[in-house]
C-alpha positions in Angstrom: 211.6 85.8 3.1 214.5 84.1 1.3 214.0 81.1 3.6 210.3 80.8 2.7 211.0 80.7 -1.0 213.4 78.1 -0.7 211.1 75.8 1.3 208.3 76.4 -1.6 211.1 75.7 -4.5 212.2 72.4 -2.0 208.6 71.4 -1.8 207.8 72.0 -5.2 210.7 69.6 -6.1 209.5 66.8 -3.3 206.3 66.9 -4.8 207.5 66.4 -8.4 209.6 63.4 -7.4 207.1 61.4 -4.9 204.4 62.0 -7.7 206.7 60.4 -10.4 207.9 57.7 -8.3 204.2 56.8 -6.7 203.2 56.9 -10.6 205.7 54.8 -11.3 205.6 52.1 -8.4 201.5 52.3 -9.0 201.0 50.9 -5.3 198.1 48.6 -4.8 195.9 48.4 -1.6 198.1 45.5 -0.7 201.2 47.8 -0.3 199.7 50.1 1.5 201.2 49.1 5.1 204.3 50.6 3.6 203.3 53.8 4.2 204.0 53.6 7.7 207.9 52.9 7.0 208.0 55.5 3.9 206.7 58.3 6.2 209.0 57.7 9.1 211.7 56.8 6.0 211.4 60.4 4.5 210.9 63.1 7.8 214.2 60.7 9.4 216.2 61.5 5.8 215.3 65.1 6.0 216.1 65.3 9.3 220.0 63.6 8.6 219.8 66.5 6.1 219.4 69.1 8.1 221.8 68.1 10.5 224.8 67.4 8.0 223.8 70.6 6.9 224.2 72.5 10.6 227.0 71.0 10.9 228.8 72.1 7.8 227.2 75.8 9.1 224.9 76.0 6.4 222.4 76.9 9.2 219.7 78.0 6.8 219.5 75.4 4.4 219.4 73.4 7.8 216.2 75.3 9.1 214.9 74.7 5.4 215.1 71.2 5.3 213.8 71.1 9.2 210.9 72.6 8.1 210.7 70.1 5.0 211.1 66.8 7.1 207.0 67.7 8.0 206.1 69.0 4.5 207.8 66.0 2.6 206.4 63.4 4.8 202.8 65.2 4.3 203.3 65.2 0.7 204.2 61.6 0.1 201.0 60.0 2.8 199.0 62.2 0.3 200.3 61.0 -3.1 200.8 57.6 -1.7 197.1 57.3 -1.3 196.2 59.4 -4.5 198.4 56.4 -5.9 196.4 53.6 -4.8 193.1 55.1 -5.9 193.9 55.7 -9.1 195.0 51.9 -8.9 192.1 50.4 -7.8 190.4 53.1 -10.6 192.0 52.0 -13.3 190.8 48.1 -12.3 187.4 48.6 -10.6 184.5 49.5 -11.0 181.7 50.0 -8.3 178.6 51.0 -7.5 176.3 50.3 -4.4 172.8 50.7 -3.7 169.7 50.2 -0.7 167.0 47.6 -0.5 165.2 47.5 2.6 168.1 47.4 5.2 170.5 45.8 2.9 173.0 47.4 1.4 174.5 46.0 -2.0 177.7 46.6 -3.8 178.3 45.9 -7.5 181.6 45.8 -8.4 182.9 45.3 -12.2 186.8 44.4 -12.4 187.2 46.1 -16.0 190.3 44.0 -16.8 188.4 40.9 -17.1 185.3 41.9 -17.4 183.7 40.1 -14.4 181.4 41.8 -12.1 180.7 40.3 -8.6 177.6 41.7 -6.7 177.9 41.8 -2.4 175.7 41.7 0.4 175.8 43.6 3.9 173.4 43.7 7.0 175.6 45.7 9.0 178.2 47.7 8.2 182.2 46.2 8.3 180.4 42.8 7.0 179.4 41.3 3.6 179.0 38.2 1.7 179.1 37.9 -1.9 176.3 36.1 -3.8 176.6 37.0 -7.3 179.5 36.5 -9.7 179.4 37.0 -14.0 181.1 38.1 -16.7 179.8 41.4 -18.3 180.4 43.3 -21.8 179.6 46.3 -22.9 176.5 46.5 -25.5 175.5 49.8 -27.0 176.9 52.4 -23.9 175.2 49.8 -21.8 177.1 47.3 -19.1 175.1 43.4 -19.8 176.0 41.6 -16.5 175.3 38.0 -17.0 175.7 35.1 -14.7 174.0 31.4 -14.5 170.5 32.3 -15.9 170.4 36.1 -14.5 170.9 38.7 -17.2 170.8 42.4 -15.7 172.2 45.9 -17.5 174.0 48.8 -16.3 172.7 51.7 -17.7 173.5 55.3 -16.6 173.8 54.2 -13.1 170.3 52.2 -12.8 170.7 48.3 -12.5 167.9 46.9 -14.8 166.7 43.4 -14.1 168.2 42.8 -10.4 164.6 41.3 -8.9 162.5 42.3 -11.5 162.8 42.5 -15.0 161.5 46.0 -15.6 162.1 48.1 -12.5 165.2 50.2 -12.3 167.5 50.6 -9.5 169.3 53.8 -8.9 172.9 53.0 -8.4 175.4 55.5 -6.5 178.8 54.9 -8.2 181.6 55.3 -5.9 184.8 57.2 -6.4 187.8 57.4 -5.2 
């Protein structure tokens, strides 16, 4: 029972200090391939660990950090990818929606305030078509490019092919 406790209290800790260095690094989608030498980085550490450690005959603090080598490595893949979500949240925006048997994506970068609207016939393909700068009027998004003005209101795209009729947007999350 001992040994369980002290893999919760070392898990606990690896949790606390791969969420503070992921929020720290906030890793964009670009970095992402770095995951697969973190991973392999943090179960290989623990595993040096544990054998320093069985060979100092600490033999159960070896068996704890065994055991961690998994739990650590699980922990940081996890965070690592909660970190580049709530990188690409804190920059985008997006939304997509149906017509016919094409499937558009709005996406607003909220940093500039420039929205860019997408195109896809078949899923893995798109094409953009539509690019703007946007601002926010009265709780309501105004999307404007070349002579197109549309709105974002409460998930409905007003004025996308016609003026009046409303499209329900799904927004995604992440």
């Amino acid at each position: 029972m001992k040994t369980l406790y002290k893999i919760l209290i070392l898990a606990v800790i690896d949790f606390g200090l791969i969420r503070l260095w992921v929020y720290q690094m906030d890793p964009d989608p670009s970095v992402s391939i770095g995951i697969i030498l973190l991973v392999p980085f943090v179960f290989v550490l623990n595993l040096i660990i544990a054998g320093l450690l069985f060979y100092a005959k600490k033999k159960e603090y070896s068996k704890v950090f065994l055991v961690n080598s998994v739990i650590a490595s699980v922990i940081l893949f996890y965070l690592f990818a909660k970190g580049i979500d709530r990188h690409q949240n804190k920059r985008l925006e997006e939304w997509t929606f149906q017509k016919a048997d094409t499937t558009f994506s709005l996406i607003r970068r909220k940093e500039t305030n420039e929205f860019s609207i997408t195109y896809s016939l078949n899923p893995g393909s798109s094409w953009g078509f539509l690019y703007g700068h946007c601002e926010n009027k009265n709780e309501k998004w105004v999307l404007k490019a070349d002579s197109i003005t549309m709105e974002i209101d409460n998930d409905y795209l007003i004025g996308f092919r016609n003026q009046t009729d409303p499209i329900k947007m799904k927004k995604i999350e992440r």
